[in-house]
C-alpha positions in Angstrom: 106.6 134.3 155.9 106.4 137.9 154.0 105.8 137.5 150.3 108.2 140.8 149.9 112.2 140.2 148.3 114.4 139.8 151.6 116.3 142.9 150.6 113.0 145.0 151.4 112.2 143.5 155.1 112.9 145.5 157.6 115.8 144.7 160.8 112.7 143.7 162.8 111.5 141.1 160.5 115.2 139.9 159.7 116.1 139.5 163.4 112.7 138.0 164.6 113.1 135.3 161.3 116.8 134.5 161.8 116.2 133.4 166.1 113.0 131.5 165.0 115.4 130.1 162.3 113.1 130.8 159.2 115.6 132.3 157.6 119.5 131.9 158.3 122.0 134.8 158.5 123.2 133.8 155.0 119.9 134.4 153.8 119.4 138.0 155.3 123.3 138.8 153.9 122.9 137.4 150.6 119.5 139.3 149.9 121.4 142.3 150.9 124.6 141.8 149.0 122.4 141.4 145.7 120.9 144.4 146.0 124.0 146.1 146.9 125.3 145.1 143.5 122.1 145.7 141.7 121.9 149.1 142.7 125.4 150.5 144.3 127.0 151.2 140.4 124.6 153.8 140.7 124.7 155.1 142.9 128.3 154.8 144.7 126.8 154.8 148.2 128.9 152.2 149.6 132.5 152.7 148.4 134.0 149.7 149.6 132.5 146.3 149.2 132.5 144.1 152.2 130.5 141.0 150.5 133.2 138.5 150.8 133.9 139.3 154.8 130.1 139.7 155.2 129.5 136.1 153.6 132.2 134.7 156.0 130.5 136.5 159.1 127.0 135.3 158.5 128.3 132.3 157.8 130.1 131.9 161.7 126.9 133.2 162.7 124.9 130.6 161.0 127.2 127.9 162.5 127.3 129.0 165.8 125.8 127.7 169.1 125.9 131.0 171.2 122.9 132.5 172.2 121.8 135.0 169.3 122.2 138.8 169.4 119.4 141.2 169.4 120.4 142.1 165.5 121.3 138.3 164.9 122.0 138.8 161.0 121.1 141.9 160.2 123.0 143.1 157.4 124.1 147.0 158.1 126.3 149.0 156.6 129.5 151.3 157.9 130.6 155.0 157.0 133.9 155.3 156.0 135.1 157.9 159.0 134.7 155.7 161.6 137.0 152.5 162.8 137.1 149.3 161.1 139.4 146.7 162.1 141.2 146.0 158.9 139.6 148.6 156.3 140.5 151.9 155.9 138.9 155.0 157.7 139.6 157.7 155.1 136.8 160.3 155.9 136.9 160.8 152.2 140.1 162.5 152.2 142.8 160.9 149.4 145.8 161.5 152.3 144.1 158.9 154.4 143.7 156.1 151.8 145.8 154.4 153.5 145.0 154.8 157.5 143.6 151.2 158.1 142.1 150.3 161.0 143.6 148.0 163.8 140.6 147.7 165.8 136.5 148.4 166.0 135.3 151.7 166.7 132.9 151.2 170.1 129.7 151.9 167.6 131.2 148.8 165.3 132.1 146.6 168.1 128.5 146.6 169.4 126.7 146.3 166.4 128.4 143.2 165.8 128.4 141.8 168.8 125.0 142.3 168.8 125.2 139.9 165.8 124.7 142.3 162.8 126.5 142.1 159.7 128.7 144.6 157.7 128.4 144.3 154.2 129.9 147.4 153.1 131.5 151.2 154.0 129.6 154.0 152.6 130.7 157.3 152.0 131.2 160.8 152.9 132.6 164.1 152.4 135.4 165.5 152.9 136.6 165.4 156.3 133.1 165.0 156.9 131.8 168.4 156.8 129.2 169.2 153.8 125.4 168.4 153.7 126.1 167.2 150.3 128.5 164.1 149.5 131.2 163.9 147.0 135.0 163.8 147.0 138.0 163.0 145.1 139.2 159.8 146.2 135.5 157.9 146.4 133.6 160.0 144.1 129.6 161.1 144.5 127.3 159.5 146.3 123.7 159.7 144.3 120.5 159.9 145.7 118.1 157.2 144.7 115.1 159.4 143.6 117.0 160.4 141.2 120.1 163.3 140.6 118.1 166.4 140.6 118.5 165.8 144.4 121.5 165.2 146.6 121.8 162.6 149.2 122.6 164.9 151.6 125.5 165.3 154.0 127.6 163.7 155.7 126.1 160.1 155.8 125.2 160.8 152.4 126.3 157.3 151.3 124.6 156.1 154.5 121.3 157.7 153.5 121.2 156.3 150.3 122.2 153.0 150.7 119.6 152.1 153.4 116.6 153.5 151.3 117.9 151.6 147.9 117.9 148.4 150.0 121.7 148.0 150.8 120.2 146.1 154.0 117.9 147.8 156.9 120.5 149.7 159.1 122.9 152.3 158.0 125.6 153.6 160.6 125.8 157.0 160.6 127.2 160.7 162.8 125.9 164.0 163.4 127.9 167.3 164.3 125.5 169.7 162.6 122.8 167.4 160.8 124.7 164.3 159.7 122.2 162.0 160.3 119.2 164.2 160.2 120.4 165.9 156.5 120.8 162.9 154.4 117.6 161.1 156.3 115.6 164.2 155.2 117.2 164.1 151.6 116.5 160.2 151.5 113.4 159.4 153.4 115.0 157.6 156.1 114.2 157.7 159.6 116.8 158.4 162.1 117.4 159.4 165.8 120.2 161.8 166.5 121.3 160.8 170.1 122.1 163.4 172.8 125.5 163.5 174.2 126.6 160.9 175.6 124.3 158.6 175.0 126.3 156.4 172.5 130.3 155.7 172.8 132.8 157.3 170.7 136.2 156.4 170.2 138.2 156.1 166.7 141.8 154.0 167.5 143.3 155.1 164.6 142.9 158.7 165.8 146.2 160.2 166.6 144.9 163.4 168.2 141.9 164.0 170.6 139.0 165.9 169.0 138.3 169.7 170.2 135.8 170.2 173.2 133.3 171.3 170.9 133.7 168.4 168.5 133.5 166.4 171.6 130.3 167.9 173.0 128.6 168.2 169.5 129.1 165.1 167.0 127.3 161.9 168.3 126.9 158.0 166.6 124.0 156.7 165.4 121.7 154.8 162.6 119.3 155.5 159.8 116.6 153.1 159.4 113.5 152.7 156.8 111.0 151.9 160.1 110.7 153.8 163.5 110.7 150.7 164.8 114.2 149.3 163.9 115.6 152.0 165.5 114.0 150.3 169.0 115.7 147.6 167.9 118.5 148.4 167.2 119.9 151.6 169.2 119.8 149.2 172.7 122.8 147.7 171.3 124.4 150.8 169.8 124.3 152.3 173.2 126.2 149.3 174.7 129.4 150.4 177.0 132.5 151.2 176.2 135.5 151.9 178.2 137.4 153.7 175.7 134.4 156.6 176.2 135.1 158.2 179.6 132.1 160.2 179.4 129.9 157.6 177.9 126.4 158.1 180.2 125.0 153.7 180.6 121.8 154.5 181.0 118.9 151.7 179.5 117.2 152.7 176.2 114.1 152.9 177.7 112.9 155.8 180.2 110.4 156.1 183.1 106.6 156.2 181.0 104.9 159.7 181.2 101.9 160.5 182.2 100.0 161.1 179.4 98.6 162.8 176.7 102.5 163.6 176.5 102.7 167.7 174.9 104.4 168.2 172.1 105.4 171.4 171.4 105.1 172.9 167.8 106.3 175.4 166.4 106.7 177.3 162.2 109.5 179.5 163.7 111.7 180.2 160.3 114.3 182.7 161.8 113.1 184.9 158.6 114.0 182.8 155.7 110.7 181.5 155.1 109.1 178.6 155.8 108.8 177.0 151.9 104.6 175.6 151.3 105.9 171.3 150.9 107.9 171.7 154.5 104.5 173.4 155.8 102.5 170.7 154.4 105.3 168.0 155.6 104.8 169.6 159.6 100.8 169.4 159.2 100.8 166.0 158.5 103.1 165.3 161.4 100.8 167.0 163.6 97.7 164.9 162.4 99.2 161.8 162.9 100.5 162.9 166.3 97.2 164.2 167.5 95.5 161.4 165.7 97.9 159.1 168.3 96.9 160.7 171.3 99.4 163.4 171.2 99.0 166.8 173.0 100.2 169.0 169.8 100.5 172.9 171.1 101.5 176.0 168.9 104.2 177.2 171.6 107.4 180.0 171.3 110.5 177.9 172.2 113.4 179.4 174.1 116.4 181.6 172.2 115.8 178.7 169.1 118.0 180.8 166.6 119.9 182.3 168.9 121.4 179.3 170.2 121.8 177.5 167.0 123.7 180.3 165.4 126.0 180.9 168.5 126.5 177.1 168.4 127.9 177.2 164.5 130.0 180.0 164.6 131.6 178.9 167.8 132.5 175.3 166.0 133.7 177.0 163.2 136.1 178.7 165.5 137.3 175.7 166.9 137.2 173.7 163.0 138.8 176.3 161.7 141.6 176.5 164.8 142.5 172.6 164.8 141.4 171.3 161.6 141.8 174.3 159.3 145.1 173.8 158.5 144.8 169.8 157.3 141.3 171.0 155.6 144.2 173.7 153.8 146.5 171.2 153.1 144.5 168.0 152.3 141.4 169.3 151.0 140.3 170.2 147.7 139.9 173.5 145.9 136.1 172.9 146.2 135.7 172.0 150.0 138.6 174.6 150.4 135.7 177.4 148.8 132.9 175.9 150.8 134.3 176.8 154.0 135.6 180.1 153.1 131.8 180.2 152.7 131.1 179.2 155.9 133.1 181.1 157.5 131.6 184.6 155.8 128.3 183.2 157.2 129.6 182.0 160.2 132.0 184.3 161.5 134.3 181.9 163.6 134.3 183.5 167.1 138.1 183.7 168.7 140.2 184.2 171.8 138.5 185.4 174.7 134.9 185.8 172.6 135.1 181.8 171.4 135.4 180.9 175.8 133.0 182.3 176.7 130.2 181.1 173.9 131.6 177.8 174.9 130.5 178.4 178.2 127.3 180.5 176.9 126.1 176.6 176.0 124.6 175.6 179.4 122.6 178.2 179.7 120.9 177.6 176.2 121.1 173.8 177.1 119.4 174.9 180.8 116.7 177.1 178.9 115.9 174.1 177.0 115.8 171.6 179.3 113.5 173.7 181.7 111.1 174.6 178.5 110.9 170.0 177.8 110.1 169.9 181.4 106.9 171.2 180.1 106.6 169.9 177.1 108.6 166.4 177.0 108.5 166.8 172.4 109.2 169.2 170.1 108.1 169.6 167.0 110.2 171.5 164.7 110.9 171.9 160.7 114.0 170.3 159.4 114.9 172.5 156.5 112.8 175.2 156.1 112.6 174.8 152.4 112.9 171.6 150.3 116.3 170.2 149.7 118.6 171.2 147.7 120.3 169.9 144.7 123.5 167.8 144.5 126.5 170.5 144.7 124.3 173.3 145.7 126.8 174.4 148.9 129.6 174.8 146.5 127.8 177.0 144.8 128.9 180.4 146.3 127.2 182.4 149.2 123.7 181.6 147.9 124.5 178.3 147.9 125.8 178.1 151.3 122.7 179.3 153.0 120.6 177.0 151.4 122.3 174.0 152.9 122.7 175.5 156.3 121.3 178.4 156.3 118.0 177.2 156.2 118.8 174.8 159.3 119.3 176.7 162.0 116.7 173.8 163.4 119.3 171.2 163.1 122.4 173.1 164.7 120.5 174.4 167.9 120.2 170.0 169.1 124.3 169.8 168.5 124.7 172.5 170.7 122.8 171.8 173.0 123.8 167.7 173.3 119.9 167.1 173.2 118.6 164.0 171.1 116.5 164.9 167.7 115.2 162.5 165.2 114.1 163.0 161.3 111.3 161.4 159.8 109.7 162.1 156.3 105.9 163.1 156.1 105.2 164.5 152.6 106.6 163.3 149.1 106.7 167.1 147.5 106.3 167.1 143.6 108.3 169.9 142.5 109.2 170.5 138.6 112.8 169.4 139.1 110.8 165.4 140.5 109.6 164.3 143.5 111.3 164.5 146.8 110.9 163.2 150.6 110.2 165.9 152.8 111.6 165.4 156.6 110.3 166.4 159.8 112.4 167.2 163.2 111.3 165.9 166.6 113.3 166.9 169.6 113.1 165.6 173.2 114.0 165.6 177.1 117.9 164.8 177.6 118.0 160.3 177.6 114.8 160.5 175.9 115.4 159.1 172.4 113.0 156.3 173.1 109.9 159.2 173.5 111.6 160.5 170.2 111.3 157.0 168.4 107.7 156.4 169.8 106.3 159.8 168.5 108.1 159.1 164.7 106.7 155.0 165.1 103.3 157.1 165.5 103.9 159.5 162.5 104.6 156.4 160.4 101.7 154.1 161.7 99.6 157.3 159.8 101.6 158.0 156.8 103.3 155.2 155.9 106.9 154.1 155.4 108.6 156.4 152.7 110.6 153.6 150.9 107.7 152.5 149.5 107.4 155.2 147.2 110.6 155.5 146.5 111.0 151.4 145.3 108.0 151.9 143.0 109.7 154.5 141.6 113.0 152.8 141.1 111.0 149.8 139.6 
């Protein structure tokens, strides 16, 4: 049995111990919990507590003669804008304090059927929408390497929890770089799924969301280990009625012939691509060809283009359907932020906003023929480190260094084609040290080649949260 605390195994090691019955569920939860309460008051990553429901659950689980689930006691956390029977699903907003749940979001239902365990609700901006995360009624969420960095945004609280130790799995979403943000900020590894690919469906939603919305925001997890997320996405991809347009397809695709080609690319749309991220994408690439990879320097198709026309086209629909609540319910600061974005991002309207809507197959067509060729791609993240906590509120110059510098990130919403986030470099800059993410797109229901190129990466580097818990002692 690992000589490591519980807290620091991975969902692998929990889930292969708890069927063997080395460990019980209790065990896993417990080790978990303890952390969560060791380090949470500093961080305020999980805003509600779940320990006493979490206990109960593990305990049911323990007790239980049913065959065990794939994630059988695998404590996980929840973000706070997405359905949970009996807790409130506020999306950090003080008007919805009080919108409790009566039933699982499809994402919840399968990760505990699958036999993991909630243990808490982390947290988020408001309404979801900044890559930093902070609000009025939950407060801000801290990055563990310390505040001269923010967690990132939206799973901010997601992010952080999962590399403090607040168990090995951290629910998440991604409409612009959800996931992929905070996972850079933290040093967690993630997979943003293509469209799709995992069901969506909030009950406490009293409106359906706008087509973009739809077609753009996915579910999915952060993770410390490449390898959990093999673990654990089967189950998050489970079924669900209440998604009509929910694709079942297994986790695992056809294998390629190999060496498989990655495509790689320093493309920074003219901002500059900052020296750490450079060094961050070179050590991506060793590992990769190192593994057996087929790394190629290669132009990829309308890149900025895309992602551009893909941001200002949400912000037309955000600022059509949700502008007015953002108005009404948000904060003077958020309220700024997107008069921000929308200098930056001009919202396209009437007649102009159809047809950019439609404008999205052919970018999602260009792209699919160019991963015909080349099955990866290798991409920055960021194109400079990141930034510190409140740095989008901080006027226009602000703005663009949270999204202007990730056009990367946008151009996989847009297009509803899977991209994951894995950190390669630790960059020591004078504010302290900070992870540095890599992206890695792929093929349409290819997450799995996604997974297996970042399992690679890490095989070479090494998982980041090691660093980081030396450093937090």
């Amino acid at each position: 049995m690992s000589q490591k605390p519980l807290w620091q195994w991975s969902a692998t090691e929990i889930a292969a111990a708890t069927t063997s019955g080395r460990i019980s569920a209790s065990d896993a939860t417990d080790a978990a919990i303890a952390r969560m309460e060791a380090t949470n008051p500093a961080l305020n990553a999980v805003v509600e507590s779940l320990a006493d429901e979490a206990r109960a659950q593990a305990a049911a689980l323990d007790a239980s003669d049913a065959p065990k689930g794939p994630l059988h006691g695998v404590p996980l956390t929840i973000k706070v804008n997405v359905d949970q029977a009996g807790h409130a699903t506020t999306n950090g907003v003080t008007a919805l304090k009080d919108n409790i749940a009566e039933d699982d979001a499809p994402i919840v239902r399968n990760l505990k059927s699958a036999g993991a365990v909630v243990i808490g609700r982390t947290n988020t901006p408001e309404f979801s929408f900044r890559a930093d995360t902070d609000n009025p009624l939950h407060g801000r969420t801290h990055n563990p390497w310390g505040k001269h960095l923010s967690p990132g945004g939206s799973s901010g609280g997601a992010g952080s929890a999962v590399m403090a130790g607040m168990g090995p799995l951290a629910h998440g979403n991604d409409i612009g770089g959800s996931l992929r943000f905070p996972a850079s900020a933290n040093g967690a590894v993630t997979v943003k799924p293509g469209l799709g690919r995992v069901a969506a469906f909030n009950p406490s939603q009293t409106a359906e969301r706008g087509m973009l919305a739809q077609a753009m925001s996915v579910q999915g997890l952060m993770t410390r280990h490449a390898a959990d997320l093999h673990l654990a996405m089967p189950a998050a991809i489970a079924p669900d009625p209440r998604d009509p347009f929910h694709v079942p397809l297994p986790w695992r695709g056809a294998p390629l012939d190999g060496p498989i080609k990655v495509a790689f690319t320093r493309d920074d749309f003219g901002f500059g691509l900052h020296p750490d991220v450079a060094t961050a994408l070179d050590a991506a690439v060793d590992a990769l060809s190192d593994a057996g990879y087929a790394v190629q320097d290669v132009k990829t198709p309308l890149a900025g283009e895309a992602a551009e026309v893909g941001y200002r086209a949400l912000m037309g629909e955000v600022k059509e359907l949700m502008g007015p609540d953002i108005r009404a319910h948000g904060s003077d600061t958020l309220n700024a932020i997107f008069d921000e974005y929308y200098r930056q991002f001009p919202p396209y309207t009437g007649r102009e906003q159809l047809e950019k809507m439609a404008q999205r197959t052919h970018y999602a067509r260009q792209w699919s023929l160019f991963l015909e060729d080349y099955p990866l791609v290798l991409t920055p993240f960021l194109l400079k480190p990141f930034f510190a906590a409140n740095r989008d509120a901080q006027g226009a110059d602000g703005v663009r260094d949270a999204l202007g510098h990730s056009l990367w990130s946008f151009l996989f919403n847009f297009t509803g084609l899977p991209a994951g986030n894995i950190p390669t470099h630790v960059a020591q800059l004078d504010t302290g040290p900070q992870p540095i993410g890599i992206q890695i797109g792929g093929r349409r229901w290819r997450e799995d080649l996604i997974v297996d190129a970042m399992a690679a990466i890490e095989a070479r580097i090494g998982p980041m949260c090691t660093s980081l818990w030396d450093r937090m002692g």
